[in-house]
C-alpha positions in Angstrom: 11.9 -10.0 -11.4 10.7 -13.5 -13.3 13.1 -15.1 -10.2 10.8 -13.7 -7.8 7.4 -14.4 -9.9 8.7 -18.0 -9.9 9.6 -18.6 -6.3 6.0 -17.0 -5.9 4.2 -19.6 -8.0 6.3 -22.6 -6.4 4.8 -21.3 -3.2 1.5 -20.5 -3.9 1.5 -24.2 -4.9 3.2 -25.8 -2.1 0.6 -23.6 0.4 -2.4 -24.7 -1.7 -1.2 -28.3 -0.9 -1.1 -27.7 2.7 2.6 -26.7 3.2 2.3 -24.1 6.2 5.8 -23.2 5.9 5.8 -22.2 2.5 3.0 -19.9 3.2 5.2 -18.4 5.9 7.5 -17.7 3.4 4.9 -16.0 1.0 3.7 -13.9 4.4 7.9 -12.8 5.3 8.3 -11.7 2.0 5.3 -9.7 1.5 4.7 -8.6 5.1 6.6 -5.3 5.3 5.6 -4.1 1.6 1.7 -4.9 2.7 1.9 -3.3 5.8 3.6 0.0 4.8 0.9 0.7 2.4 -1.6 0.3 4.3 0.0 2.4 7.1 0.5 4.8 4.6 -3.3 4.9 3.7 -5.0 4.2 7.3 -2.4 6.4 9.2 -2.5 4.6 12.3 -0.1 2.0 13.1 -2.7 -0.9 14.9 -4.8 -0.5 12.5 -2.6 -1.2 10.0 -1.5 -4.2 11.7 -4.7 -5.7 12.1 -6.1 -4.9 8.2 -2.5 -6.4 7.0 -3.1 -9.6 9.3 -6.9 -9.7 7.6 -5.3 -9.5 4.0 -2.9 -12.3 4.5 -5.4 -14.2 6.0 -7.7 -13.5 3.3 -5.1 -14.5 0.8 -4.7 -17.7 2.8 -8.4 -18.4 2.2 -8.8 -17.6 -1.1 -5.9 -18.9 -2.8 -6.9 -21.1 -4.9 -8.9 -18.6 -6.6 -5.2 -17.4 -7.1 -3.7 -18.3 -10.8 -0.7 -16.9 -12.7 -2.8 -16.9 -16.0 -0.1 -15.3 -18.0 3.6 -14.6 -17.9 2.0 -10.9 -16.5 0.2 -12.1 -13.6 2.0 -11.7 -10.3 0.9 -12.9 -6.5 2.0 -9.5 -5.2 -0.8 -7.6 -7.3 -3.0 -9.8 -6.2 -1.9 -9.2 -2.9 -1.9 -5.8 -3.0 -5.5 -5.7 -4.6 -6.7 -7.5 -0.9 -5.0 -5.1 0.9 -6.6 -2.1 -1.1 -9.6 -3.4 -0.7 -9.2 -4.3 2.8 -8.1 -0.4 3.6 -10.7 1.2 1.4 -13.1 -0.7 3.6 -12.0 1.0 6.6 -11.1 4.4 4.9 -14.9 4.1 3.8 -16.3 3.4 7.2 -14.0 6.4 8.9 -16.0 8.4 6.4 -19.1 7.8 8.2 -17.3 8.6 11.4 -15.1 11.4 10.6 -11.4 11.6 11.9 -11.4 13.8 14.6 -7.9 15.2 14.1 -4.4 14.9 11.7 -2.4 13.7 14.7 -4.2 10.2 13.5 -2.0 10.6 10.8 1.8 10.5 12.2 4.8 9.9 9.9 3.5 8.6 6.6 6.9 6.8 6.4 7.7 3.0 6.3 6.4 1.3 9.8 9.8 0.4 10.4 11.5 3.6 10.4 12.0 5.3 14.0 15.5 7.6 12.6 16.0 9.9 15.6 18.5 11.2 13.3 15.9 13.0 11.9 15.6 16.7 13.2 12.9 19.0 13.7 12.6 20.3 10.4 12.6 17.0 8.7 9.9 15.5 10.8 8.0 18.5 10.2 8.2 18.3 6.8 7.3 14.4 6.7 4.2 15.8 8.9 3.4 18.0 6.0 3.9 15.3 3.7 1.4 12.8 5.7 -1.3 15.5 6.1 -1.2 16.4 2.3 -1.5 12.9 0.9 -4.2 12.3 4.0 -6.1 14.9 2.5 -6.0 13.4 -1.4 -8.7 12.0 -2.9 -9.0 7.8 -2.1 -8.3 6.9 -5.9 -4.8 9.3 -5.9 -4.0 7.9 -2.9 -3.8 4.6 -3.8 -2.0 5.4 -6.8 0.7 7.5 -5.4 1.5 5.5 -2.6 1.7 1.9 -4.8 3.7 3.9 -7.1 6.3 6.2 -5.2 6.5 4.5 -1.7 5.9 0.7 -2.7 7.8 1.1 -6.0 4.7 -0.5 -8.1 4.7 0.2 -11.8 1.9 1.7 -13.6 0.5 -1.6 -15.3 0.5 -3.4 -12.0 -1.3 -0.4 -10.0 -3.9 -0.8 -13.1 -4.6 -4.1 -12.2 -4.7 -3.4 -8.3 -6.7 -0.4 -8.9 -9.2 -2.0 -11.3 -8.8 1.0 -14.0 -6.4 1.5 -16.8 -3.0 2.4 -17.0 -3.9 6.2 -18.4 -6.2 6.1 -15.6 -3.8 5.9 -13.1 -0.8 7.9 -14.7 -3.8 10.7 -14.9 -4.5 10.1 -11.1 -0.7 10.1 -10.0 -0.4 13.4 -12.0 -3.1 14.7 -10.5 -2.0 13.6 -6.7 1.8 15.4 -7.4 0.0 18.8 -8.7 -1.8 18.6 -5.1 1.1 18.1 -3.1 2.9 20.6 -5.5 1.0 23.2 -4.6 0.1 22.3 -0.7 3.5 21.9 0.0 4.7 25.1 -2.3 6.5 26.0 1.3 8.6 23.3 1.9 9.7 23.0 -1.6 10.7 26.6 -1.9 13.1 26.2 1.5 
């Protein structure tokens, strides 16, 4: 984990001195995880395209208000912080125009998975899945997907989410007692 912190700050430096490439690096790396959460919160693939391409441009511009203060401080929260903020944005602005329907929310899954392995029951159940998380509250949302899907511990989502780490191990409770209950059905099969 410290390899990866390290390689991080080594880049972050050669980019704020103009290397391109190691920029591109920083982008590869961090492109898939960045983009999957945000599909997972937004739902629709384009979209998530285009807020992923505004967070790493957003990084780009602002990092060298970027700094590993401590041995704690990692460029992929600060990443994922843009990108929250980024899909909040837009998650707040659908609010004021309402989704019209849950087929805006396909496959919750990873962008890059297209398994036709998968049968009819299984992508039905993913469906349920998508709708139920669609439907949590923006704050649970965040949390559960940084934590189960992205594989972000609770410290880290603290820091992304701006609350504190009880805050968000109360919130991720909270989300899995939904999705308990609204997907009672599929558990019980």
């Amino acid at each position: 984990m410290s390899d990866r912190r390290e390689l991080d700050q080594e880049l972050v430096a050669r980019s704020r001195e103009g290397d391109h490439a190691a920029y591109t690096q920083l982008m590869d790396y961090y492109q898939a995880p960045i983009l999957n959460f945000v599909y997972r919160m937004v739902g629709n693939r384009e979209e998530a395209e285009d807020i992923a391409q505004d967070v790493f441009v957003r990084a780009y511009r602002k990092l060298g208000s970027f700094a590993f203060r401590s041995s704690r401080d990692r460029f992929s929260t600060w990443l994922f912080q843009l990108a929250r903020n980024a899909t909040v944005d837009v998650l707040r602005r659908r609010q004021r125009r309402p989704v019209q329907s849950l087929d805006e929310f396909p496959l919750l899954a990873p962008v890059t998975v297209g398994d036709p392995a998968l049968d009819a029951g299984d992508r039905e159940q993913e469906r349920a899945i998508a709708a139920a998380i669609a439907e949590l509250p923006e704050d649970q949302r965040i949390a559960l997907v940084l934590s189960v899907y992205e594989g972000q511990p609770y410290a880290d989502i603290a820091v992304i989410m701006n609350a504190s780490v009880k805050s968000v191990e109360a919130r991720i409770y909270r989300a899995r007692q939904f999705l308990r209950q609204r997907l009672a059905l599929f558990l019980s099969q």
